[in-house]
C-alpha positions in Angstrom: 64.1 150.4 59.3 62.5 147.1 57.5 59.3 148.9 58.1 59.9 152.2 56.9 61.7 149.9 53.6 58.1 148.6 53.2 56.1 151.7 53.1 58.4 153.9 50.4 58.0 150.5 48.4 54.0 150.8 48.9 54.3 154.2 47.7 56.8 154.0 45.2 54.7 152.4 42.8 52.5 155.6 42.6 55.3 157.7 41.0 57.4 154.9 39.3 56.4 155.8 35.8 57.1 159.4 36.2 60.1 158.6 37.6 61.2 156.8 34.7 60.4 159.3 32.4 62.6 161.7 33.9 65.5 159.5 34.5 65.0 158.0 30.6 65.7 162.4 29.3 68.6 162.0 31.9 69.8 159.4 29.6 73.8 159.4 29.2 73.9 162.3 31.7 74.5 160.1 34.8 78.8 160.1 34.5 79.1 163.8 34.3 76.1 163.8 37.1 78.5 161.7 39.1 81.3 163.8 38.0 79.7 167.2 39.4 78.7 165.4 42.4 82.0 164.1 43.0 84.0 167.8 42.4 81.4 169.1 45.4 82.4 166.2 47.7 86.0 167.0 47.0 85.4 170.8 47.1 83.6 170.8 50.1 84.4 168.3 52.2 88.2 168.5 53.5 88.6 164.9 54.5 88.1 163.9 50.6 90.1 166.8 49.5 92.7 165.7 51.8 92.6 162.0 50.4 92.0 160.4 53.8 89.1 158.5 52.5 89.8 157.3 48.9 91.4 158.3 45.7 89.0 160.7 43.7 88.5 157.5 41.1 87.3 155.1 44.1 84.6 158.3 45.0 83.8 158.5 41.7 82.7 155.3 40.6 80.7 154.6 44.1 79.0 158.2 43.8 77.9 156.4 39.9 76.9 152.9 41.7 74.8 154.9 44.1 73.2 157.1 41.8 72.3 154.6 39.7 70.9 153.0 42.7 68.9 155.5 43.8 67.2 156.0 39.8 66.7 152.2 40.6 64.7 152.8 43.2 63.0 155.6 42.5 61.7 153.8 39.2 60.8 150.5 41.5 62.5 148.4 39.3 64.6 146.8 42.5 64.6 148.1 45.8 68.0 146.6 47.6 70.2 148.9 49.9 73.2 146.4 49.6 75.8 149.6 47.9 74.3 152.1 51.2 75.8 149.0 54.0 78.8 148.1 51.8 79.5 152.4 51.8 78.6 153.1 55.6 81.2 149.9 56.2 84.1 151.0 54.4 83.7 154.4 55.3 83.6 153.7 59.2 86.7 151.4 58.5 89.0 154.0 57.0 87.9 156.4 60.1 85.8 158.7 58.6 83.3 161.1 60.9 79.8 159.9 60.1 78.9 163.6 59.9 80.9 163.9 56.7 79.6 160.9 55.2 76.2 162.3 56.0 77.1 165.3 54.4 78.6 163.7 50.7 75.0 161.8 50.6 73.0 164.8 51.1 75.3 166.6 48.4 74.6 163.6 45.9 70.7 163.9 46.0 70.8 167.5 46.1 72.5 167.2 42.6 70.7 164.4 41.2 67.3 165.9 42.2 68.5 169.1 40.6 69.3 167.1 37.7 65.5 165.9 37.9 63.8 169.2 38.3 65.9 170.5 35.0 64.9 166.9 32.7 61.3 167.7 33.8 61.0 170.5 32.5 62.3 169.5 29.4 59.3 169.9 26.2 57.0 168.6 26.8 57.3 169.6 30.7 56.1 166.8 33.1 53.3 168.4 35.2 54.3 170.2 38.6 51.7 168.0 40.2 53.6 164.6 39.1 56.9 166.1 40.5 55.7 167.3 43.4 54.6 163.6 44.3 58.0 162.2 43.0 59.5 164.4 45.6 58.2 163.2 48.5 59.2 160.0 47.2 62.8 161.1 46.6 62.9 162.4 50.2 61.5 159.1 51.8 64.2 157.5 49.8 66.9 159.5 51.0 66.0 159.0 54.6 65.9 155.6 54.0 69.6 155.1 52.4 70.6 157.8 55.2 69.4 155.4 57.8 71.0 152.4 56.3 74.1 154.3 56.3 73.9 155.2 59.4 73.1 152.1 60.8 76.1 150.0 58.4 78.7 152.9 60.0 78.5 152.3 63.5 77.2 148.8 63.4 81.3 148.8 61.7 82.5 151.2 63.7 81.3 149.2 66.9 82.8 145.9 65.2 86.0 147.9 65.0 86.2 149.5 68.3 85.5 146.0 70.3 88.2 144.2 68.2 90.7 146.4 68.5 90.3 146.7 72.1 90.6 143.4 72.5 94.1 143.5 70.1 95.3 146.3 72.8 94.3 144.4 75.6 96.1 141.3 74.3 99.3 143.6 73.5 98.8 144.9 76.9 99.0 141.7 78.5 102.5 140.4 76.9 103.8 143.7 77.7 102.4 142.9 81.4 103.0 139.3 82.0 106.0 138.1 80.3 109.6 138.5 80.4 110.2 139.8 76.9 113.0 140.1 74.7 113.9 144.0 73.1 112.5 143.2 69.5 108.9 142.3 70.7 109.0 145.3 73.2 110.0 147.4 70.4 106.8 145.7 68.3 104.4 146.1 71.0 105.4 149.4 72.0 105.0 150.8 68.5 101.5 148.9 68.2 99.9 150.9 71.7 101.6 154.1 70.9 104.2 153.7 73.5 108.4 154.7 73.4 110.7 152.0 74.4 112.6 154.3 77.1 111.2 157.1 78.7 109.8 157.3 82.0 107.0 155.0 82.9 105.0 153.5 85.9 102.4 150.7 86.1 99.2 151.0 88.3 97.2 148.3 89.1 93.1 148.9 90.8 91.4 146.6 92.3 87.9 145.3 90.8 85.3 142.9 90.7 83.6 140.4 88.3 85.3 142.8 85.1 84.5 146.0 86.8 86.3 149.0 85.6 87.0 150.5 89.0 88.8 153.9 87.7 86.2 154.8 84.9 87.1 157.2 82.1 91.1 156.8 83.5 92.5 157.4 79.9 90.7 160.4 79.0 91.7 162.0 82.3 95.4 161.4 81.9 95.3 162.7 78.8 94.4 166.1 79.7 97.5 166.3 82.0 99.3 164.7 79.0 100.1 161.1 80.3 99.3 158.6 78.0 98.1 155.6 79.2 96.8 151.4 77.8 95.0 149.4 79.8 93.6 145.6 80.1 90.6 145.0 82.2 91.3 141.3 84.1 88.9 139.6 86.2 90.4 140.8 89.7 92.1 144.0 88.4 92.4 147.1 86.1 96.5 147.5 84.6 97.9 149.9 83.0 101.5 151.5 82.1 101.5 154.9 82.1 103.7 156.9 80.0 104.5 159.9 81.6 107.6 161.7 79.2 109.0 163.2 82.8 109.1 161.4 86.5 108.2 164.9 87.7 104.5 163.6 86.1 104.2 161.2 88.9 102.4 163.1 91.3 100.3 165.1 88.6 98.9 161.6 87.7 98.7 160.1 91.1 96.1 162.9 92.2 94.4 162.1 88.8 94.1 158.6 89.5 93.0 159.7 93.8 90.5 161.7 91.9 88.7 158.9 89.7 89.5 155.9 92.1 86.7 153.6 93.3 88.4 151.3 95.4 92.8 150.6 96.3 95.3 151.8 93.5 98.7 150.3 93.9 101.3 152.1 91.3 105.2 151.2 90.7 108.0 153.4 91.2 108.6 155.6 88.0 111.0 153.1 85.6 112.2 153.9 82.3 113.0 151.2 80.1 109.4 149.6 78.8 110.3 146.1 79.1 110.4 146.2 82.5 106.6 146.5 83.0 106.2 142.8 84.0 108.7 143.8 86.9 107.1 147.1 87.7 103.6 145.0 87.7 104.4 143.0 90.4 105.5 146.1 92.4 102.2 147.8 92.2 100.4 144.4 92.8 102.1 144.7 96.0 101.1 147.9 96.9 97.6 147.2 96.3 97.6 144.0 98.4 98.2 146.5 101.3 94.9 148.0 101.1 91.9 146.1 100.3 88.3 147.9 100.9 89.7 151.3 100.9 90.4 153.6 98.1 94.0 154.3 98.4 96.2 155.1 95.9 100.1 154.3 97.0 103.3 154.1 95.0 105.7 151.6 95.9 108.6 153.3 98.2 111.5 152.6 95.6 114.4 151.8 98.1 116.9 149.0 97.6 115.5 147.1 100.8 111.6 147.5 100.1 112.6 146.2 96.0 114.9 143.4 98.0 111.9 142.3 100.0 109.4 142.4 96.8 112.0 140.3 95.0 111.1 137.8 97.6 108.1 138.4 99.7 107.5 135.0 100.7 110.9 134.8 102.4 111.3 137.9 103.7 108.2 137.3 105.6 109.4 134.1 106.9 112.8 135.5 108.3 111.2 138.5 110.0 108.8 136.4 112.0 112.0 134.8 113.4 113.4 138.2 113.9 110.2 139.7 115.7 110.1 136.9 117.9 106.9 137.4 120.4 106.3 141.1 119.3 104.0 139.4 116.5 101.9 138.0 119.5 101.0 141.4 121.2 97.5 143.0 120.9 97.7 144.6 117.3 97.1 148.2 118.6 100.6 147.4 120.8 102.3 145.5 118.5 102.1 148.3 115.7 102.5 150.7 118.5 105.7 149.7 119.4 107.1 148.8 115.7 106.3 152.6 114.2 107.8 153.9 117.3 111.0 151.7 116.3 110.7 153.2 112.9 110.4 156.5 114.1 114.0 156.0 116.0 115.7 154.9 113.3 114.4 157.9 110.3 115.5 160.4 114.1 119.0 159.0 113.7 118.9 156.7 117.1 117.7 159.8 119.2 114.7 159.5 121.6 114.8 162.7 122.0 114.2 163.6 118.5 111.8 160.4 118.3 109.9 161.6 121.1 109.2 165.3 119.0 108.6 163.4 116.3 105.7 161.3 117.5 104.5 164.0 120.3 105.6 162.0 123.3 108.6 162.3 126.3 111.9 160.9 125.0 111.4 158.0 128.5 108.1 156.8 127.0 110.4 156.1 123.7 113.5 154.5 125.4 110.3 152.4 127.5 108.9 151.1 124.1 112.6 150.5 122.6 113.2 148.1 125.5 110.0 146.4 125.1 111.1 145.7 121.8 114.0 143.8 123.3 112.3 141.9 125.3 109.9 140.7 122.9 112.6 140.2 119.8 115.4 138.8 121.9 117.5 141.3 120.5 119.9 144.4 121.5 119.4 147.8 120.1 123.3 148.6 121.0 124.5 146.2 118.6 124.4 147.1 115.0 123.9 143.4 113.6 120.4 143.3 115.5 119.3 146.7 115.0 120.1 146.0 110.7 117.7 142.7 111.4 114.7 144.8 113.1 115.0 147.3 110.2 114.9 144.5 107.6 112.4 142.8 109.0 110.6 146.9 109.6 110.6 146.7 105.6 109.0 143.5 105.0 106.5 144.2 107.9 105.2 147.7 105.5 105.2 146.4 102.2 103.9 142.8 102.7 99.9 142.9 103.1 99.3 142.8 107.1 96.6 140.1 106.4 99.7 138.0 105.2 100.6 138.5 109.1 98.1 136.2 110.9 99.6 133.7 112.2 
């Protein structure tokens, strides 16, 4: 662009004094230039009309600056593009498209060179050969400024985007990791977009050094019509998805199956917001589970897999005391034996229902129930032991196996 500045100011000189001439019979015509240009901006363009991007005054008097500008220019008596940044900047920060800005430019040198064509022909007319030259200095002016503008509106909008990510991010992250009171819930929420009660649940994907490991998540779930905010950490990607109805859950589970690059974990469905810190720690649990593979699981929301979340560390510690030796079998027998036990218990206590279950004869199950005696120390016929292996059944499948080693 500084090159490009360089060469119309090499080649400006050439027409400067014709230049002048005509913008000298202009005279006092500038305002009601400005004012014609400004009625086509307004007319034409329905974000003006529509007053999303100033009052008609504001327009009115920058549409002035930057034809006066421009006749500045063009007559080489300064050659700054200060008023083309200081437009694309405060354009880009009240949102509007850059094609619309584009398009009020164009309209404001069509008029003003309009406006020259009619002063040059003015007695005595200023040869055809003079303005034909001035045009093609009018036009390298005009990409020049259109450039500028171009360049000043996204290098803004880019400013923009990157600091209010990082706002959202920071919002997302009290909403995330602290116990907060209603009033800053009700703050936050209304900063991301979110409703204080609804229905809600909280996914957290693995990454690595800032990854994002679902890309394009956001966009995805909004075209099932689940909004989502998210905060990028060093070791994970966490969100709280707002879902209006729990019967959304699925819907975005397969979304986030479909885009997953490595483990998902995701909370049960909650619905009062400030519960996200809670619902974070579930899905962090989850994804513990699974590292290396690119599952997505919800957390199983049942009173004793929340119980042993509430405290992993001892719920792990009683139900190695409750397994007993069955922790020191060959994995392939240990987990064997402990999804047959599972088995029994969702088949009511039958092995022959167990045994239909897990395509096997109902003696092979009552064999593996007894082994589990043996190894545990404890006695299937008594309901105190059985409510212990079941416990200690919960902890075993939501705590992460590598947790396990001894």
């Amino acid at each position: 662009m500084a090159k490009a500045a360089e060469v119309t100011v090499a080649i400006i000189e050439s027409t400067s004094s014709t230049a002048r001439e005509i913008i000298r019979r202009i005279g006092d015509g500038v305002p009601e230039l400005a004012e014609r240009i400004t009625d086509r901006i307004f007319k034409e363009i329905p974000v003006y009309a529509a007053g999303a991007v100033a009052p008609r005054e504001v327009v009115l008097q920058s549409v002035k600056v930057n034809v006066q500008d421009a006749f500045d220019r063009l007559a080489g008596r300064k050659f700054d593009l200060a008023s083309a940044v200081m437009t694309g900047r405060t354009r880009a920060q009240v949102g509007m498209p850059l094609a619309d800005l584009l398009s009020s430019f164009r309209m404001g040198y069509d008029e003003t060179w309009e406006a020259m064509i009619r002063a040059s022909r003015l007695a005595p007319a200023i040869p055809a050969a003079e303005v034909v030259n001035l045009s093609r200095n009018w036009f390298h002016l005009h990409n020049l400024v259109g450039d500028t503008l171009i360049h000043a509106y996204r290098e803004e909008a880019q400013h923009l985007l990157l600091t209010r990510e990082r706002e959202r991010a920071a919002l997302v992250n009290v909403l995330l990791s602290t116990d907060i009171g209603l009033a800053t819930v009700v703050e936050v929420a209304d900063k991301l977009g979110l409703p204080v009660e609804g229905e809600f649940v909280v996914v957290a994907a693995a990454t690595g050094l800032g990854e994002d490991p679902i890309p394009r998540i956001d966009s995805s779930l909004s075209a099932i019509d689940v909004g989502s905010v998210w905060h990028l950490t060093q070791d994970a990607l966490v969100g709280v998805l707002s879902l209006e109805k729990a019967s959304k859950a699925a819907a975005a589970l397969e979304v986030l199956g479909r885009g997953a690059t490595g483990p998902v974990g995701v909370s049960p469905v909650f619905t009062q917001l400030r519960r996200s810190s809670w619902a974070l720690g579930l899905a962090q649990l989850v994804l513990s589970r699974h590292p290396g593979s690119t599952t997505v699981e919800q957390f199983r929301d049942d009173p004793m897999n929340v119980l042993v979340a509430s405290a992993p560390d001892a719920a792990q510690e009683t139900s190695r005391t409750v397994f007993g030796a069955l922790l020191d079998l060959p994995a392939h027998r240990r987990d064997l034996l402990l999804e047959t036990f599972v088995a029994w218990i969702e088949a009511g206590g039958s092995a022959q229902a167990t045994g239909e279950a897990l395509t096997c004869h109902p003696n092979t199950i009552r064999h593996r129930l007894r082994r589990i005696e043996l190894e545990t120390g404890k006695n299937l016929t008594r309901p105190g032991d059985v409510a212990e292996l079941v416990a200690a059944c919960h902890a075993w499948t939501q705590l992460p196996p590598q947790t396990w080693n001894r």
